[in-house]
Structure formats: structure tokens, C-alpha cells
N, C-alpha and C positions, 0 to 999 in steps of 0.2 A: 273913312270907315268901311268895315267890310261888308258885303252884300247881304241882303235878308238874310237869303238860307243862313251864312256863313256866320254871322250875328245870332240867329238861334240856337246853330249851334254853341257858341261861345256862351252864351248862357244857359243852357244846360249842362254842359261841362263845369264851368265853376260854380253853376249849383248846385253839382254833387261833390265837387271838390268843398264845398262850405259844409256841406250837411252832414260830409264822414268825419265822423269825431277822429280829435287825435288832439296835438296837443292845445292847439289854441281852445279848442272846446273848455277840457281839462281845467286850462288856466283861469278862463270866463267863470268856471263854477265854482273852484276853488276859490277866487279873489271874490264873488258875489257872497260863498258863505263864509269866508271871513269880515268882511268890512262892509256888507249890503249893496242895494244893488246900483248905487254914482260908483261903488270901485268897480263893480265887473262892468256897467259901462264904458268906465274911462277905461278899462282892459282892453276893453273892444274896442277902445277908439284906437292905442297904440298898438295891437297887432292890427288895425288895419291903416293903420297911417302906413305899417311896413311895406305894404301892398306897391303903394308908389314908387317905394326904393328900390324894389324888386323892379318892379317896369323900368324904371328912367333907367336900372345896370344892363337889363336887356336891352333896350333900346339904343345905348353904349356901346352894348358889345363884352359888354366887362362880363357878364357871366357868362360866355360863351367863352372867354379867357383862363375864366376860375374851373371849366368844365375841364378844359383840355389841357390845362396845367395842373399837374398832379400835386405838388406843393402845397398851391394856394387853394385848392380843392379839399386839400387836407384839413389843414389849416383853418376852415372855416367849419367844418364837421363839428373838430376836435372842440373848436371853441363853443359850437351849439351844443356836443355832447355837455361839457363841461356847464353850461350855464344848465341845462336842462338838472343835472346830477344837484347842482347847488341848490335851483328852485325845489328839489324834490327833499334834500335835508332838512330844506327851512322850512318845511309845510311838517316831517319829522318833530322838527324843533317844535313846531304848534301844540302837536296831538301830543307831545311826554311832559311840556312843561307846567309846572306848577300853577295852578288857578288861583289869582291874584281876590278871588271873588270881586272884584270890581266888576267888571265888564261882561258878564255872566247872564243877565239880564238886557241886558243891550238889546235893542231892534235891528235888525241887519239894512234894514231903510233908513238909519238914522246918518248924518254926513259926520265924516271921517279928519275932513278937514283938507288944506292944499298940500301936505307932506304925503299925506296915505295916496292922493290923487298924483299924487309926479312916481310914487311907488309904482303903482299900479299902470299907469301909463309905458313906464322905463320896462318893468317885465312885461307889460303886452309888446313893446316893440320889438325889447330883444330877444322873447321869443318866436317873433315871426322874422325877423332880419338873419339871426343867426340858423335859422332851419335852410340846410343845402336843397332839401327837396321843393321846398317853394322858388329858391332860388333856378334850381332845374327847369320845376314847372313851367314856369318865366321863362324861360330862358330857350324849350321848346316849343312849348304853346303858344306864346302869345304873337311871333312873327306868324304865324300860321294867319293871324288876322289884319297882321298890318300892311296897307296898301302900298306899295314900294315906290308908286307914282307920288307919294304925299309925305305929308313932314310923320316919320319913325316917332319922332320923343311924342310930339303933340297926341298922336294917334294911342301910342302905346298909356299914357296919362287917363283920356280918355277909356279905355277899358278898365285900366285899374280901375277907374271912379266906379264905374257899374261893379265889379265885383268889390270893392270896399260896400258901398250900398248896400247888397244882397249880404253883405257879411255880418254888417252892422245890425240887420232887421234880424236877422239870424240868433244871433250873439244873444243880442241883445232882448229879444223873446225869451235865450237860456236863462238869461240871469235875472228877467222877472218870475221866471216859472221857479226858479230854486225862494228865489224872496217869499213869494207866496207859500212853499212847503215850508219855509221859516216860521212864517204867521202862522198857519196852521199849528203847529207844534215846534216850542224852542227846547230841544234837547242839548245841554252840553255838552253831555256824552257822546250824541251822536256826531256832533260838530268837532268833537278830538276826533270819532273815527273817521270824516268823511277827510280830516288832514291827513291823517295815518294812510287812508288808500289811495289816498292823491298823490301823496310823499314819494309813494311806493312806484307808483305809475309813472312820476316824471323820474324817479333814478332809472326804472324799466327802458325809456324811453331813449335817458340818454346812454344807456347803456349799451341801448340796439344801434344808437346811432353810430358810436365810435366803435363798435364790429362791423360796420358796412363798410366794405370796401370800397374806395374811391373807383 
């Protein structure tokens, strides 16, 4: 592990890296006022299981492969722009489609069940595995703290854990504090707009992403 100073640093660093909204926020709050708050938890668990996949490729070597190979660099963009463009249709598809009046009344604390939960897991993970910039981040950062005298994967695991941790307390604060503006006032209407600006936010998203130039 790396030395005090070099460890405080690291956690400060990925604790601003946690705290700037972008997409995983996004997706936490979306997936919370859709299905309440076990789906923006379990959100949170799959973008931060992603966390580890990102370490063990750096620690590999493999994303310093995907940085400097233009292709495969691409290639993974293209696929986050895309997944990002899809998540942001289907939050569209929420806020225009017809109200069934069933589910209208609904608690957003109420469980969803084990289908909505592997949902929600599979887009938290694929949208933190498919993001090139997490992948970057990794991929600069975090040898910055791994001791070269000592085991790479082991060390690098261990960090993720701490920043999975800090991410999950994070998260997962988001998405009781949206439950609770739930309870307070259950708006339908307001709940098609908050899909509608979300929809809008991850097309924006992936939109910026596949104009960045590799």
C-alpha cells in the first residue's frame, strides 16, 4: 500500500471523482425514481462492482493497451456512446408512454422483484465498464499508488475496494434522499418529467462521448 501522505491523497482524489455528477449519479437517480430505492441501490452495487474490472485491466496492463491502440480505444467509446444513447431512449420511452393506471400509486420503496434487480445491476455495470474515462482514470491514476516492490493486481483490488466503499455510501445516500422526496410528494407527472430530463441527459452524454476524439 502506498504511504500515508500518498493514501490521503488517493482518497481525496476519488472523492471528488465520486461526488462530480455525471453519469453513474444520473443513472442512481433515475433507476431510484423508477423502481425505488433496492433498484438504485443495486445500481450502485453494479457501477461499483465495475470499479474492480477497471483495476484488475490496469493492473493487466490492458488499459494502457486500449489507450495507445486507436482501434480498440474506439471501439470502446463507440460502444459506451451507444449503450449511453440507448439508456437515454428508454428513460424517453418512460416519460411518452401511456399510463397503464396500475402502477401509479406504487411506493418507490416497495421491491421490484429479482428481474428488475439483475436490470438494474447489468445497467449499473455497463454503464461504468463501458465509460473510456473511468477506464483512463485507472489506468493513469491508480499506478500513481501501486508499490512496484509488491503484488500490482493485489494492491490495485485493494484500492478499488476503498473507492467502491466511498462510492456506494455516496450512491447510496443519492438514492434514499430521491425515496424520501418520493414520500413526501408522489407526482406522476413529475416522475414522466424527471425520465424525460434524464432521457435527454444520457443521449447528451452519449453524444459528447462519440465526438471525443480518441
Amino acid at each position: 500500500m502506498p504511504s500515508a501522505e500518498l493514501f490521503w491523497a488517493y482518497l481525496v482524489a476519488v472523492f471528488l471523482l465520486t461526488v462530480t455528477p455525471g453519469v453513474d449519479t444520473l443513472l442512481v437517480v433515475r433507476n431510484t425514481a423508477r423502481g425505488g430505492l433496492r433498484d438504485g441501490v443495486i445500481s450502485s452495487v453494479g457501477i461499483c462492482s465495475g470499479l474492480f474490472i477497471h483495476a484488475a485491466l490496469s493492473a493487466a496492463g490492458i488499459s494502457l493497451i486500449l489507450v495507445q491502440t486507436t482501434w480498440a480505444f474506439s471501439a470502446l467509446k463507440w460502444a459506451g456512446a451507444c449503450y449511453l444513447i440507448w439508456l437515454g431512449l428508454a428513460s424517453l420511452y418512460q416519460a411518452i408512454k401511456p399510463n397503464d393506471g396500475v402502477r401509479v400509486a406504487a411506493s418507490p420503496a416497495v421491491s421490484t422483484g429479482p428481474v428488475r434487480f439483475r436490470r438494474a445491476f447489468r445497467e449499473g455495470l455497463l454503464s461504468n465498464v463501458l465509460n473510456p474515462k473511468t477506464a483512463l482514470f485507472y489506468m493513469a491514476f491508480l499506478p500513481q499508488f501501486i508499490d512496484p516492490e509488491g503484488p500490482a493486481f493485489a494492491q490495485s483490488m485493494g484500492l478499488a475496494a476503498i473507492h467502491f466503499l466511498m462510492a456506494m455510501i455516496w450512491q447510496c445516500g443519492l438514492a434514499l434522499a430521491v425515496v424520501r422526496s418520493h414520500r413526501v410528494s408522489v407526482n406522476h407527472r413529475l416522475k414522466r418529467l424527471m425520465q424525460g430530463v434524464t432521457g435527454t441527459m444520457f443521449m447528451g452524454f452519449g453524444a459528447k462521448l462519440a465526438m471525443t476524439q480518441a
